[in-house]
N, C-alpha and C positions, 0 to 999 in steps of 0.2 A: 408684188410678192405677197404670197398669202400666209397668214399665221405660221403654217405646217412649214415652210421653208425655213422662214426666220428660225423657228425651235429646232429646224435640222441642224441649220448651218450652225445654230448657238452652240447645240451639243457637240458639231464637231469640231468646234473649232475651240471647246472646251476637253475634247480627248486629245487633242496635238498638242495642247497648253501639258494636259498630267503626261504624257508622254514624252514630253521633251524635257518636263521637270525631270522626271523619273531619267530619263537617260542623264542627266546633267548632275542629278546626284549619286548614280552611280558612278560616274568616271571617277570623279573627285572623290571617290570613299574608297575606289581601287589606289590611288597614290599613296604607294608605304615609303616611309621613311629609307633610305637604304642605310646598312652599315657604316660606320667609319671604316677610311681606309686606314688608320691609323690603331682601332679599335683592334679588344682581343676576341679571338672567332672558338677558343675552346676553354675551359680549367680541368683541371682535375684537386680534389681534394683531397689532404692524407697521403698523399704519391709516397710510392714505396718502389724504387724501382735496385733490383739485383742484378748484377751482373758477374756471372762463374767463369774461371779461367777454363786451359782447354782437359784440366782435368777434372772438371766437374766440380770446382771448390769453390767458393765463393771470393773473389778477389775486393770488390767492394761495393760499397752499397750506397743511394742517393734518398735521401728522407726530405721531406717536406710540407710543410703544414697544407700550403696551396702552389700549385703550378698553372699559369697560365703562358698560353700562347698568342705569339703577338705575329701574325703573318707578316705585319710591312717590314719588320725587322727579322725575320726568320730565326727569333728567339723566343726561349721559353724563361719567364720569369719566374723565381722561386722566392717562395714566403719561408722564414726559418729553416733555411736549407740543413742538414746535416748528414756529413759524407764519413761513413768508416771507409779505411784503406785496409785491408787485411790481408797480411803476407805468409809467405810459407814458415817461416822462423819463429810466428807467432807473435810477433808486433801487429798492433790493431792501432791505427792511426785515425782518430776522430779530430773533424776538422766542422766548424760551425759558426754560422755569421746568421743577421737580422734578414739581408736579402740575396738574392744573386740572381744571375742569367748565364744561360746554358744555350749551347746553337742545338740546332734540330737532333744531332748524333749524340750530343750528350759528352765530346769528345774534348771538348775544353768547358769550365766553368769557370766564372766570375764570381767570388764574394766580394761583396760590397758594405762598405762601413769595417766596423771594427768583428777581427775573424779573432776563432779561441779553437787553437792545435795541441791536442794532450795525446799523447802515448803511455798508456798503463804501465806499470811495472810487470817484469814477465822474470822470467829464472836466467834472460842472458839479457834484458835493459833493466836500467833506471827509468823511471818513470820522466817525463819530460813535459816542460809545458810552453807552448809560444805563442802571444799575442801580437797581433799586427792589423794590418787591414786590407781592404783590397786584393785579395789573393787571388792569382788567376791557376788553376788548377789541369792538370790532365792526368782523371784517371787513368786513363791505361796505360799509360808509361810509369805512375806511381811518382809525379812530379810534380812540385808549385814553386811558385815562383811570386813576389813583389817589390814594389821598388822604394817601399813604406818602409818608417821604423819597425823596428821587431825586439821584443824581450825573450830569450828563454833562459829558460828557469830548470833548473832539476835541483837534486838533494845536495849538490855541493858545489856548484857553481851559478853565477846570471848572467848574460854576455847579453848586450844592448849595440846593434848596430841600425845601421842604414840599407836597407834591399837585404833579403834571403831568397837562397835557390835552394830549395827540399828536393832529395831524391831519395824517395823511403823505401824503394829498392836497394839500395845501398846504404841504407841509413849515414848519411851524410847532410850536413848545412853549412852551405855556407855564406856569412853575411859580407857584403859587398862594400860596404864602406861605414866610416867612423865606428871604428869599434872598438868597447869597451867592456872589461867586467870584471867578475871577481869569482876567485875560486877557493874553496874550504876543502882541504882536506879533513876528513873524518878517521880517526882512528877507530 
């Protein structure tokens, strides 16, 4: 073997070396991480989402600082949720907790932790206030329901039970067990 081969074969067997490098650190730099399946795949921030009955009036509205989506659970988590109910009578029913989760329709919602339910004063209610927690919610029927302590409160009575069912279409509440309170008439 004469010089000229040896320096062929050197060089070529020095381009299968960078070539084989070269293919071997590109596979390994294609390998991405994949998602969690557990992981959320969207947010939205600020969500502001409206919803008008069928006469074009606004029935109630969902506020939130941040919304995310979580696929493996086909729920949407919400960051300082807060939900007006707004009726033909002109009760406007604001309901507001730290977190919640909502299914994809938006057709049932969860608060979670401690929720704060006020009804403004109007020219045919009193102003109303109820603290509870865990409140499981369905706007379109104008309904909530928990199975938590509840206080409400207005200008002349407090009534403290066990589980509340709201139906703010019918402005009615009623608490489900141990119940207590006290009521002031006002002259």
């Amino acid at each position: 073997m004469n010089i000229r081969q040896i320096v062929l074969y050197g060089l070529l067997l020095m381009v299968v070396t960078a070539t084989g490098w070269s293919l071997f650190t590109q596979e390994t730099g294609l390998q991405r991480e994949t998602a969690s399946a557990t992981g959320a795949d969207a947010f939205v921030e600020d969500m502001d989402l409206k919803v008008m009955n069928e006469q074009g009036q606004l029935q109630y509205r969902i506020q939130a600082t941040r919304m995310t989506h979580y696929p493996s659970s086909e729920r949407f988590h919400l960051e300082q949720p807060d939900i007006r109910i707004m009726q033909a009578n002109g009760d406007d029913w604001r309901i507001q907790s730290e977190h919640g989760e909502t299914t994809e329709d938006a057709d049932i919602i969860w608060l979670l932790g401690a929720v704060d339910i006020k009804r403004q004063q109007t020219a045919t209610s009193s102003p109303l206030h109820i603290v509870t927690s865990d409140l499981q919610i369905k706007p379109e029927l104008e309904q909530a329901e928990t199975d938590k302590a509840a206080t409400i409160t207005s200008d002349q009575f407090r009534v403290e039970g066990i589980g509340v069912k709201a139906d703010f279409r019918k402005d009615t509440l009623k608490l489900k067990s141990s119940v207590r309170g006290r009521y002031d008439v006002i002259s």
